[in-house]
SEVEXKOL-273030 format. One record per atom (N, C-alpha, C, O, CB): x, y, z. Coordinates in steps of 0.1 Angstrom, whole numbers, plus 5000, padded with zeros to 4 digits. Glycine has a CB too. Layout:
N
XYZ ...
# end
This chain:
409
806358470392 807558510384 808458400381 808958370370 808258620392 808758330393 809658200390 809158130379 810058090372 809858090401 807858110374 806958040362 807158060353 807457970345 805958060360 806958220351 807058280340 808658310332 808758320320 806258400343 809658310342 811058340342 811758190338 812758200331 811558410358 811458100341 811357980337 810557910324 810957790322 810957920348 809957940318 809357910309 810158040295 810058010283 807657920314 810658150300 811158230293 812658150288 813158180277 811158360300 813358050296 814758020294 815558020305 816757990305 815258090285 814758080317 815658090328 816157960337 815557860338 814958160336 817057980342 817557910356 817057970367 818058050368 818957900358 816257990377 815458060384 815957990398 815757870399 813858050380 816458050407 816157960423 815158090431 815058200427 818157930435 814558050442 813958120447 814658180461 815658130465 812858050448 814158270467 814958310481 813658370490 813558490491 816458440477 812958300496 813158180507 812658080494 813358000489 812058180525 811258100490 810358020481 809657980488 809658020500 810657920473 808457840484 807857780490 808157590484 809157540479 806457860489 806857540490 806957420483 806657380472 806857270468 806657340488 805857480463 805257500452 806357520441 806157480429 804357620455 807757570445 808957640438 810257510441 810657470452 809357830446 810757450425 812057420427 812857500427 812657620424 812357340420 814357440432 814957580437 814757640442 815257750441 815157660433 813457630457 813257700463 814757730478 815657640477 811857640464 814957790484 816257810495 815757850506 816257960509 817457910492 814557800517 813657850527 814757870536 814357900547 812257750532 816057860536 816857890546 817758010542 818958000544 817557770551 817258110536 817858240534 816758330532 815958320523 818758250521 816858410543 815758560539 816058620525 817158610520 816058700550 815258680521 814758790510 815858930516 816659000510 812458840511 815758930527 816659040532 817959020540 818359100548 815859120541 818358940538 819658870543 820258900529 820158810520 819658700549 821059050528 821659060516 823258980513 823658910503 821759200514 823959020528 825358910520 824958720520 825958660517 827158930533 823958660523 823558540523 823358540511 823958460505 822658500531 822558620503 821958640489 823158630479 823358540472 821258790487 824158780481 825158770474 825858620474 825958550465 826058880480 826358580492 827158450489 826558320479 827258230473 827358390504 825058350480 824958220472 824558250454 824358170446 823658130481 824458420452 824758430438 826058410433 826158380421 824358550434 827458420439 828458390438 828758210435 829258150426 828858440449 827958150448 828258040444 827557970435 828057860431 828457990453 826158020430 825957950415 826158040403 825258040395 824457880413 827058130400 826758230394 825658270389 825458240377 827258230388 824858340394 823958410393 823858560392 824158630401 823358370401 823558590380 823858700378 822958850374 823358950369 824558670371 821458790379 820558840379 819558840388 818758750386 820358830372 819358920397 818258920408 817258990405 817359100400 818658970419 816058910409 814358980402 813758970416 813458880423 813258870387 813559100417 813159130434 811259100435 810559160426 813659340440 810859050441 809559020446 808959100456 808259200452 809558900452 809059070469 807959170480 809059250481 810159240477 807159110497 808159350489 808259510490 809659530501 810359630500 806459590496 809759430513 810459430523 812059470519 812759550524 810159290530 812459380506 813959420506 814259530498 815159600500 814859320501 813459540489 813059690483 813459770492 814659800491 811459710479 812659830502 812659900509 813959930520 814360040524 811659880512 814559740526 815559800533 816859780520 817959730522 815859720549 816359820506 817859870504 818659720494 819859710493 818759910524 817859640490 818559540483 819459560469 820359500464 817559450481 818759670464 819359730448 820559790452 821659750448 818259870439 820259900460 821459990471 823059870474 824259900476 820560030491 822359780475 823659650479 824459640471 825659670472 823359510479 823659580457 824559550450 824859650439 824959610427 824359430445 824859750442 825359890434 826659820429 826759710434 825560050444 827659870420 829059860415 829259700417 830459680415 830259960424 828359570419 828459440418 828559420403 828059500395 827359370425 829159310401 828759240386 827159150389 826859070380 830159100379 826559170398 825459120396 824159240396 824359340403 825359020406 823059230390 822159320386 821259300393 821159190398 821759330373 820259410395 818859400401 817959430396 818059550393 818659450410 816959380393 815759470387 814559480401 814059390406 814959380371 814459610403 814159690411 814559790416 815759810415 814059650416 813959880423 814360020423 815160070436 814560050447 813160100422 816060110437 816960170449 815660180464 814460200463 817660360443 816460160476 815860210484 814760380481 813560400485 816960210494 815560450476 815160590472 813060600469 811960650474 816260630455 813660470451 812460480446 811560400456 810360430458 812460420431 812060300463 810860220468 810360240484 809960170493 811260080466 810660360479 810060490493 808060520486 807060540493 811660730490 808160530475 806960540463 805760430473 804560460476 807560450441 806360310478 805460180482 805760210499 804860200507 806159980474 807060250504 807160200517 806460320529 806260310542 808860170519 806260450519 806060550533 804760610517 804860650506 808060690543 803260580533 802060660520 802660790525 803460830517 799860640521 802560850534 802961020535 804061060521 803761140512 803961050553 805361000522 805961080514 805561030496 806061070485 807561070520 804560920498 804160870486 803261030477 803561090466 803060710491 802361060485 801461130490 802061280484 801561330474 801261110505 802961340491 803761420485 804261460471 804161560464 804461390491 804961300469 805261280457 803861330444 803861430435 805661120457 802961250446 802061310441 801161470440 800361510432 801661230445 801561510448 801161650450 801861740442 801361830436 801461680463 803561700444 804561780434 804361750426 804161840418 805961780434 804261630420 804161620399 802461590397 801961520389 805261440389 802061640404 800061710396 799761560393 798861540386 799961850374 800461440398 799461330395 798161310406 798061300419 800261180396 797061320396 796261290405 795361180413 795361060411 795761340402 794661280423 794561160440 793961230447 793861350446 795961110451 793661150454 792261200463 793361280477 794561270480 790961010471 792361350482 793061460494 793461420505 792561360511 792161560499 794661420511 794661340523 795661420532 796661490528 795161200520 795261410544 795961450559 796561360563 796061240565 795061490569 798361430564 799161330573 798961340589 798461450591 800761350571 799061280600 799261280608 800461200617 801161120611 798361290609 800661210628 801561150636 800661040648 799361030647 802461290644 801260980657 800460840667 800360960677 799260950682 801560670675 800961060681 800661190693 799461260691 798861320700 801661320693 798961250677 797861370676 796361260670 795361320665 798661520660 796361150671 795761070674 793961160677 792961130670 796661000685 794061250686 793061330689 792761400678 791661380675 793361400699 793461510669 793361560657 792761470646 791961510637 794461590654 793261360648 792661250635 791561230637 790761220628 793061110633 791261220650 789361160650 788561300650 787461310646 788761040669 789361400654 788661520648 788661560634 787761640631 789061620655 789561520626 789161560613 788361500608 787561560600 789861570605 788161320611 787461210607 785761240609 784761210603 787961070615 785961320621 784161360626 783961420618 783061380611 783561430639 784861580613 784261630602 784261620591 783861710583 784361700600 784561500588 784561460570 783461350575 783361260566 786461380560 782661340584 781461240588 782161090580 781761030570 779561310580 783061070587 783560930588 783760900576 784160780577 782660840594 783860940560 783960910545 785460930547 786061030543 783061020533 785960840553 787760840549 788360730548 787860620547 788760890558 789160740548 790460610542 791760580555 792560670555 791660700524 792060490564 793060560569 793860420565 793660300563 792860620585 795360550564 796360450559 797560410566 798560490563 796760480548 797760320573 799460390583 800160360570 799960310560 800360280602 801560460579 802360500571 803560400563 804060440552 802860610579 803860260568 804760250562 804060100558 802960070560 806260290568 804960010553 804159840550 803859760559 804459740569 805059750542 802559690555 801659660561 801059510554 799959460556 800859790561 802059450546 801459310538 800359360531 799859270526 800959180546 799659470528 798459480523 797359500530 796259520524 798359390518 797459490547 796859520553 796559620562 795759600570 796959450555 797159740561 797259880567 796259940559 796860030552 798659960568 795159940558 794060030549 793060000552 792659890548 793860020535 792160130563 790860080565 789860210553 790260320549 790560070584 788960160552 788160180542 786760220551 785960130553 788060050532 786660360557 785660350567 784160490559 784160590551 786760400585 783260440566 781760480559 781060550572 779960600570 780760320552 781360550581 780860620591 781860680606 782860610609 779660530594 781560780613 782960820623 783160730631 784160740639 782960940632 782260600632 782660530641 783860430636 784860400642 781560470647 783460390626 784260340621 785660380621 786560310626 783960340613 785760500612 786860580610 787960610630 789160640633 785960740602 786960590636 787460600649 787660460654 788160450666 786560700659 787460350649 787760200653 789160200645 790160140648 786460070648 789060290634 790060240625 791660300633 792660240635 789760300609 791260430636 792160480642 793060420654 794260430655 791660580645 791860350665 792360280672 792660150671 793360100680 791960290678 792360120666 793460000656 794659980653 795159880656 793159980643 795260060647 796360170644 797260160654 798360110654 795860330642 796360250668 797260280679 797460120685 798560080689 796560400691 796460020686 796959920692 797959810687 798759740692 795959860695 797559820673 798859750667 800559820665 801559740666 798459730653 800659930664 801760000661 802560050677 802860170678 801160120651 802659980684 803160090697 804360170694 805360130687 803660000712 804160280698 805560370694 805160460685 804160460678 806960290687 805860520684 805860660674 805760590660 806460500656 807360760674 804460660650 803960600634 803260720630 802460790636 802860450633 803560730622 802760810610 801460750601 801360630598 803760830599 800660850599 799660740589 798360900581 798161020584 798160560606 798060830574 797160960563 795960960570 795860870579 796660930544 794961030568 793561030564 793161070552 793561180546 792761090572 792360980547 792661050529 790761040530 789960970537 793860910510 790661140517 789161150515 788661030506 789360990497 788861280508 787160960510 787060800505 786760840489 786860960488 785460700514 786660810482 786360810464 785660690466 785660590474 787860790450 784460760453 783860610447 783660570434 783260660427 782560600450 783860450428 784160430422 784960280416 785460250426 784360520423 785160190408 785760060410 786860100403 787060190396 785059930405 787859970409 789060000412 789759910403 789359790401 789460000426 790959950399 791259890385 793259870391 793659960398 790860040368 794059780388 795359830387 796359770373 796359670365 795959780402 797059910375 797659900361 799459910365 800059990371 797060040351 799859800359 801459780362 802259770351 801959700341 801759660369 803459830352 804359860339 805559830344 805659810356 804360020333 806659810331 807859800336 808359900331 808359930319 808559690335 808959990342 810260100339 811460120340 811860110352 810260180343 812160150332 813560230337 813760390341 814860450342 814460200327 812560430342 812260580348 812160660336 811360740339 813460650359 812460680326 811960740315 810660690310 809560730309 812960730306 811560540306 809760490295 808960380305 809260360316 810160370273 808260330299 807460230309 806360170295 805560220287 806660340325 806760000299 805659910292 804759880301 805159860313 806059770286 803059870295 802159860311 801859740304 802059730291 800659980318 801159610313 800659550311 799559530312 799059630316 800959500312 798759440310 796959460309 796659500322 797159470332 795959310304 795559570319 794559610329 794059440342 793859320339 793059670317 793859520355 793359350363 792759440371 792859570370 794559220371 791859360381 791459450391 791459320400 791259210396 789859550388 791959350414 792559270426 790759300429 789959360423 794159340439 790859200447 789259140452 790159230467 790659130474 788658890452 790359280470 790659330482 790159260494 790759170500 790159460482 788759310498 788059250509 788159130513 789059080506 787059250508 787659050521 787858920525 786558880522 786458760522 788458890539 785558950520 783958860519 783458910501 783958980492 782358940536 782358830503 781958860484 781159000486 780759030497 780658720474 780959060477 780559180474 780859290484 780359390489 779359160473 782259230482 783059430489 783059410503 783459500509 781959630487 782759300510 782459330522 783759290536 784859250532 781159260523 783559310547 784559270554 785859350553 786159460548 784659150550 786859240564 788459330564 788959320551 788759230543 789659260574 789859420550 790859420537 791859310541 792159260552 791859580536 792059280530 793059150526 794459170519 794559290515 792259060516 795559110517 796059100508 795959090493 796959120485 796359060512 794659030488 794059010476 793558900475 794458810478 794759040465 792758870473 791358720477 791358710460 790658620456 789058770487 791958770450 791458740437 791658840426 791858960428 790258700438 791558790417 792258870404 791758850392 791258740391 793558830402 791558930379 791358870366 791459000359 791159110362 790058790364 791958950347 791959060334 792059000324 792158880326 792859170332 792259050308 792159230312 790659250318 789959150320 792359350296 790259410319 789259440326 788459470315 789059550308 789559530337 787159430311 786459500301 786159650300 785959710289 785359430301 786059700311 785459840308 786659920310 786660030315 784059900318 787559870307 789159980311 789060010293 789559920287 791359870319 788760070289 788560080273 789960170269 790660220279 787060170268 790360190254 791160280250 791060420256 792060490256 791060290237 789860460260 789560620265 790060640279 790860730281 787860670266 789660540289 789860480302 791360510301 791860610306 789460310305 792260430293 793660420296 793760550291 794360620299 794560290290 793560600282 794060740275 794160830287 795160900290 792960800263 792860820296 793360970305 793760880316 793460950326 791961110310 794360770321 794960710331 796260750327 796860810336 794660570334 796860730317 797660810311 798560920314 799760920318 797060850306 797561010309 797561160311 797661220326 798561300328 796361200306 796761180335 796161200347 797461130353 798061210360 794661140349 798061010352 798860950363 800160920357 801260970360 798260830369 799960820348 801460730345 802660870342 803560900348 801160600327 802060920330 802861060326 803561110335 804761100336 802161170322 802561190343 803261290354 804061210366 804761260374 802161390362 803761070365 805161020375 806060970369 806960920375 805060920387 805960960357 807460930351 808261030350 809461030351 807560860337 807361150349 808361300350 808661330361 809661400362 807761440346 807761290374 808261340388 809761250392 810761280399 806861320401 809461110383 810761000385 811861070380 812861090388 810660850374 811761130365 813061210357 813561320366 814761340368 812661300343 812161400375 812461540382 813561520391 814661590390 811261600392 813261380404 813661390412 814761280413 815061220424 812761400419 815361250401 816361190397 816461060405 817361030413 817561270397 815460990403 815760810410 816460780400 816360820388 814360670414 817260680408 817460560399 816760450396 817260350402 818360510401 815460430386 814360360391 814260270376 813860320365 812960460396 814760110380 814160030371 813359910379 813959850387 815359980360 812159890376 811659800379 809859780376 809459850367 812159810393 809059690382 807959730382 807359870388 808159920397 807559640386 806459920386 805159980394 804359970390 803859960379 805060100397 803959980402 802259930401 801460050403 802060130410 801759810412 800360080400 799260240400 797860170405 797060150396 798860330380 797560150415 796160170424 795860200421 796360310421 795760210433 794460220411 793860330408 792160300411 791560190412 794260380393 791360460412 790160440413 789360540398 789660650394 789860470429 788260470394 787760580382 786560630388 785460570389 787460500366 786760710392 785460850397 784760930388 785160930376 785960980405 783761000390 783661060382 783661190378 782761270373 783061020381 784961220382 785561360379 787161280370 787961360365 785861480397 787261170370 788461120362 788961010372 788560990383 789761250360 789960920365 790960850374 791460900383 791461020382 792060810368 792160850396 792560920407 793560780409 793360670403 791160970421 795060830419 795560750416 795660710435 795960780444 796860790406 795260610435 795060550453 797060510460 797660540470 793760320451 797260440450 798660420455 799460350446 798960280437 798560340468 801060360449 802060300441 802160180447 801460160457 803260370441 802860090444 803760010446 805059990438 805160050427 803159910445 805959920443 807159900435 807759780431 808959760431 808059960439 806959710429 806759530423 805759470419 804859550416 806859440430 805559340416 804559360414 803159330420 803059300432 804859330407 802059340413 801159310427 800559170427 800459110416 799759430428 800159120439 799959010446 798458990450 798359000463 800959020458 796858970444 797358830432 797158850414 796858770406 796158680437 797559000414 797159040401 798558940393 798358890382 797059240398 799558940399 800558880390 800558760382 801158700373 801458890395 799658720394 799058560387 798358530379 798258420373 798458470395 797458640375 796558660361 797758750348 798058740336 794758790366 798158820356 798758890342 800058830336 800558860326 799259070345 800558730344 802058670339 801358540330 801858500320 803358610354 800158470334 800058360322 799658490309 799958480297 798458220325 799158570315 798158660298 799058730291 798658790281 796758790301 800658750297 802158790291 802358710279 802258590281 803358770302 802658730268 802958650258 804358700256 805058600254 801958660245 804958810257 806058850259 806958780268 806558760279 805858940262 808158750265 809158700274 809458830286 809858950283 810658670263 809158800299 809358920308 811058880309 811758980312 808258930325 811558780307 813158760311 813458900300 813559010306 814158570305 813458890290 813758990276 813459130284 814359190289 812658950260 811859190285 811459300291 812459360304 812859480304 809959250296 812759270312 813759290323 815259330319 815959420324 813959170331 815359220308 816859270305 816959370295 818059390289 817859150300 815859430292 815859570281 815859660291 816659760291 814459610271 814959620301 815359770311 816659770315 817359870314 814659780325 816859680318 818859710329 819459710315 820659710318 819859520344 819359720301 820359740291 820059910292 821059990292 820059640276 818959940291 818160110288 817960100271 818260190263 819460280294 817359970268 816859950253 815359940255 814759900245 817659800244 814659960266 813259920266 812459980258 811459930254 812759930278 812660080255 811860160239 812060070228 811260090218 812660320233 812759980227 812659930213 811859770217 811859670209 814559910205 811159760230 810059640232 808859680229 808459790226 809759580246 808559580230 806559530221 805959440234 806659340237 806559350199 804959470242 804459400252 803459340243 802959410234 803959490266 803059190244 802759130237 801459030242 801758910240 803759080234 800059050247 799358970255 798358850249 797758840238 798659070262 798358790257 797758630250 795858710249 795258810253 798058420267 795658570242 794158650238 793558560249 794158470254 793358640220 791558610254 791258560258 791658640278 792458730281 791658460250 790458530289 790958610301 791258540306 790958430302 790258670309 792158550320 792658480329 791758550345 791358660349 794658500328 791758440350 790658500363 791658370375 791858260370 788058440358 792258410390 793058390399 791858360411 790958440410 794158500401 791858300418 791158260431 792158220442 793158150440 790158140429 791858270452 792758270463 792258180472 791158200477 793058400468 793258050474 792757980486 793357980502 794557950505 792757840481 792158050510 793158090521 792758020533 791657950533 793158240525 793558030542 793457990553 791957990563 791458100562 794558050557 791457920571 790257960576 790658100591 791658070597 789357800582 790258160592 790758300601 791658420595 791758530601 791558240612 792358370583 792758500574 791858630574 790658600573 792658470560 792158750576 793358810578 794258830590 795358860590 793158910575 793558790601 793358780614 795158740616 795858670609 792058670618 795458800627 797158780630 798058700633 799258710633 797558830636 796758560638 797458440640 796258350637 795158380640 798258430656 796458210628 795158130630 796258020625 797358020621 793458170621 795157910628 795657780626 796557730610 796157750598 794257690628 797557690614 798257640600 798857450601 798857360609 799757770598 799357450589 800357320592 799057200586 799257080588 800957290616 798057220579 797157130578 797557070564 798357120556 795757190579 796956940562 797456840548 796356950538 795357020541 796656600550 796956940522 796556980513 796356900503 797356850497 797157070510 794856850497 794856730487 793856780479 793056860484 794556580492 793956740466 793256770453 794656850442 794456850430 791756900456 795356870444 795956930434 796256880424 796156940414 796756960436 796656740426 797156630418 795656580405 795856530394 797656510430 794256640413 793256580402 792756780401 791756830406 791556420409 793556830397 793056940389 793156930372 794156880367 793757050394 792256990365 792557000347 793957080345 794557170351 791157110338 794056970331 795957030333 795657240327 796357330330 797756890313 794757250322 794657400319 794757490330 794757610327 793557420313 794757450345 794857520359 795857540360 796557440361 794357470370 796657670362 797257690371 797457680384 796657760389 797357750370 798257620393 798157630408 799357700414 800357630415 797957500414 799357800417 800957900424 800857870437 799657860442 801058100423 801457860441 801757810455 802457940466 803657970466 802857660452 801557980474 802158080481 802258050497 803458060501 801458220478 801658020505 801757980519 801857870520 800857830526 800858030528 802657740515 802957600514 804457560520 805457620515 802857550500 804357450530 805657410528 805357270531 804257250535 806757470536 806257150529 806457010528 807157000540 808257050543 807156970515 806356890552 806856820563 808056720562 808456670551 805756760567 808556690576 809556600569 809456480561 810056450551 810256550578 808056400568 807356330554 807056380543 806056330538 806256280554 807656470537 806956530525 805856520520 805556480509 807256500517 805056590532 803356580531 803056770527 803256830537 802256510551 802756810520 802156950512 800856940524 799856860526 801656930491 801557110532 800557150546 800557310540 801357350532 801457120567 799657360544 799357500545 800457590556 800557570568 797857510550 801057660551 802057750560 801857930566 802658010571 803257750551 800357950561 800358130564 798658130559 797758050561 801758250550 798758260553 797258330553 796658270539 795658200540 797258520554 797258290528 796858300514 797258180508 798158210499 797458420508 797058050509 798157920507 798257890490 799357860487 797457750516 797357900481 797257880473 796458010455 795558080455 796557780480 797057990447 796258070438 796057980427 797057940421 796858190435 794857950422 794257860411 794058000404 793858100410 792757750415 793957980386 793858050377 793358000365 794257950359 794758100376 792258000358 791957960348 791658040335 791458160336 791157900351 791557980325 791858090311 790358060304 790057950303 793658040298 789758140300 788358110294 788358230279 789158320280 786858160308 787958220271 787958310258 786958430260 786958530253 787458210244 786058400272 785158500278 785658520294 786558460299 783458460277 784758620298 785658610317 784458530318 784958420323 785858790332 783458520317 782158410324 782858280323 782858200333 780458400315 783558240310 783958090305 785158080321 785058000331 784858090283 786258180320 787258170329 787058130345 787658040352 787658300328 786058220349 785258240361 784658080365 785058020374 783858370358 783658010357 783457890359 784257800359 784057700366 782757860355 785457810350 785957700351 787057690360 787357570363 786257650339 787957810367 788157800377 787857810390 788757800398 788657830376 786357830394 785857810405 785557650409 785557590420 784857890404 785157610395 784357450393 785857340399 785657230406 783857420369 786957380394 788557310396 788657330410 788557230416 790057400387 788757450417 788957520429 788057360438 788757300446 788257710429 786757340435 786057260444 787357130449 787457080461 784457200435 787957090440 788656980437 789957010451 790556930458 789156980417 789957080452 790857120461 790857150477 790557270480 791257210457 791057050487 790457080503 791857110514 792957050513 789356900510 791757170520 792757160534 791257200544 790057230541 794657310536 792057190557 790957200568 790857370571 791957440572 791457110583 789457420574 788657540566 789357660557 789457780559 787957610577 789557600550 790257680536 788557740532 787457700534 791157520519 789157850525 787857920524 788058030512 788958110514 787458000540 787458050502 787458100486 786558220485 785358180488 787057980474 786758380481 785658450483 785358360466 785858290458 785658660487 784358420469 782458370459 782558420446 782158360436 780658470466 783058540445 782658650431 783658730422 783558830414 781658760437 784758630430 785758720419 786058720404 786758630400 786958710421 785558850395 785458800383 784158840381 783858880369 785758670381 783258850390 781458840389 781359030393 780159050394 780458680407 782059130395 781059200398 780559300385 781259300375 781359270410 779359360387 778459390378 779459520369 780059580378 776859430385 779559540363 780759560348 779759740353 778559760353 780259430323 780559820356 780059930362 780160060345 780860060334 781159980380 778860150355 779160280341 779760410349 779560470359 777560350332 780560410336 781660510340 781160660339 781660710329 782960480331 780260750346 779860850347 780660970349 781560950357 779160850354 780561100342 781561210346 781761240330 781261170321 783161170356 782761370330 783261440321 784861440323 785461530329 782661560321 785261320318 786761280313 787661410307 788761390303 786561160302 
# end
């Protein structure tokens, strides 16, 4: 976003950032709201564009209510949609968007869960209940599983938590992100995120190992009843239940074959789809943003570059895992093709100003091809050019086999 918001005409600082970001301020939280305020004051700054889900949720829009400074993002209220799947879940239930079936439960009844899981023979989803980086979603195929997953759950979470069991869908998974001011909503191209941590679906869930769009088989018909089926009925459940909701969302979705089903919201944007869809923006998103907080966004044109953009994620060796080695030197960047993008997400600069790896996901390379095959090689081929110590790239993002969409739409 700082990229793209900067290339639009912006003056952009980041809050924390990384080393990847001028203007980055690594000495102010995202949720340290009067730190935020004091230092939009002191450069005047008069527009805040909210990123992860964390200040969203405790309430950063809520802050600066009646401020002369603006937010684009949605009240604590709306970004209840991303922070709690139960009442997400709900939401969906009341406005007929549709989604696969799911049982809330509580950390007490723990026993109930693995009994419903035996009788759905292990085909479930479990999700705790509130944010999780991307990582609270197990994806389980048999009861044992589904009962590892459960206890998983209880060992990480001590204390009282909520979390679903939802019924598994099959089907590939597509996400679609728009900007709203709760009436209308511009979507941008179709992408589909790499979830897993290994190639071909396999392994722990991730934060996203990879990205590319648009998606070829998301056709005019595809979006027509994604449509119908989802976007529609939650912009009416948005109007019903009177948020005050301008910002991104994002629509999880899965295509089955009884229709689209909608897996989950978010309320920003998503992470690493944004790194494919903001170069393939031809549209000024500074403009898009400030149509919403004007309430002129009906009179925008979302505008997308031709051609695909395909994102590779370079991560850490032991990702997703809760603690693994960091702090290592990062070299090749400097001999990448200037047509690469490199976003910089888990980086920071030593006091020698040596570029080390700082977290799970350190890097996102993106390349633009006029086909996705052209895209796919030439950012995998760049990616080689790039080493820290066991940095590790899944294999196939971009590569899986272009599926048929079966059922009566």
């Amino acid at each position: 976003m700082a990229w793209k918001l900067t290339r639009d005409g912006a003056t952009v600082h980041v809050l924390p950032g990384n080393a990847g970001i001028p203007n980055s301020q690594p000495h102010i939280s995202a949720t340290d709201f009067p730190a935020i305020q004091a230092f939009c004051q002191e450069h005047g700054v008069k527009l805040v564009v909210v990123g992860p889900e964390a200040p969203l949720a405790a309430g950063v829009t809520d802050f600066f209510q009646g401020s002369d400074i603006r937010v684009f993002g949605p009240g604590r209220a709306g970004a209840t949609l991303e922070s709690s799947k139960v009442w997400s879940k709900d939401f969906m239930r009341r406005h007929s968007v549709a989604t696969a079936q799911a049982w809330p439960f509580r950390s007490d009844k723990l026993d109930a869960a693995r009994a419903k899981a035996t009788e759905l023979s292990g085909q479930v989803v479990v999700k705790f209940d509130g944010l999780a980086a991307g990582k609270g979603v197990y994806v389980c195929s048999s009861v044992e599983e589904a009962h590892a997953a459960l206890d998983d759950l209880a060992r990480l979470h001590s204390g009282w938590f909520s979390f679903l069991l939802e019924e598994k869908l099959i089907g590939p998974e597509i996400s679609i992100i728009g900007i709203t001011d709760g009436n209308r909503i511009r979507l941008l191209s179709p992408s589909q995120d790499h979830k897993q941590l290994l190639a071909g679906d396999q392994g722990p869930n991730t934060g996203g190992m990879g990205a590319y769009c648009p998606v070829p088989f998301c056709d005019d018909n595809v979006l027509a009843a994604i449509r119908t089926d989802i976007v529609d009925p939650t912009l009416r459940g948005l109007q019903n239940e009177q948020f005050d909701f301008n910002g991104f969302l994002y629509f999880g979705i899965m295509l089955t074959p009884q229709g689209p089903k909608l897996l989950e919201y978010n309320t920003r944007l998503g992470d690493p789809e944004a790194e494919v869809l903001l170069p393939a923006l031809e549209s000024s998103l500074l403009e898009l943003i400030e149509a919403t907080l004007d309430g002129t966004l009906q009179q925008t044109v979302v505008r997308q570059r031709r051609g695909h953009y395909v994102g590779v994620v370079l991560a850490s060796g032991g990702y997703p895992a809760a603690s693994f080695p960091t702090g290592f030197p990062i070299t090749g960047l400097d001999q990448l093709h200037p047509s690469i993008l490199a976003f910089h997400g888990a980086t920071k600069r030593t006091e020698t100003g040596e570029l080390v790896t700082n977290g799970g996901r350190v890097l996102v390379l993106v390349g633009h091809g006029e086909e996705l095959e052209d895209a796919v090689q030439h950012v995998y081929r760049e990616a080689e050019k790039v080493n820290f110590q066991d940095v590790y790239i899944r294999t196939d993002i971009g590569q899986r086999p272009e599926p048929t969409l079966a059922g009566n739409w």
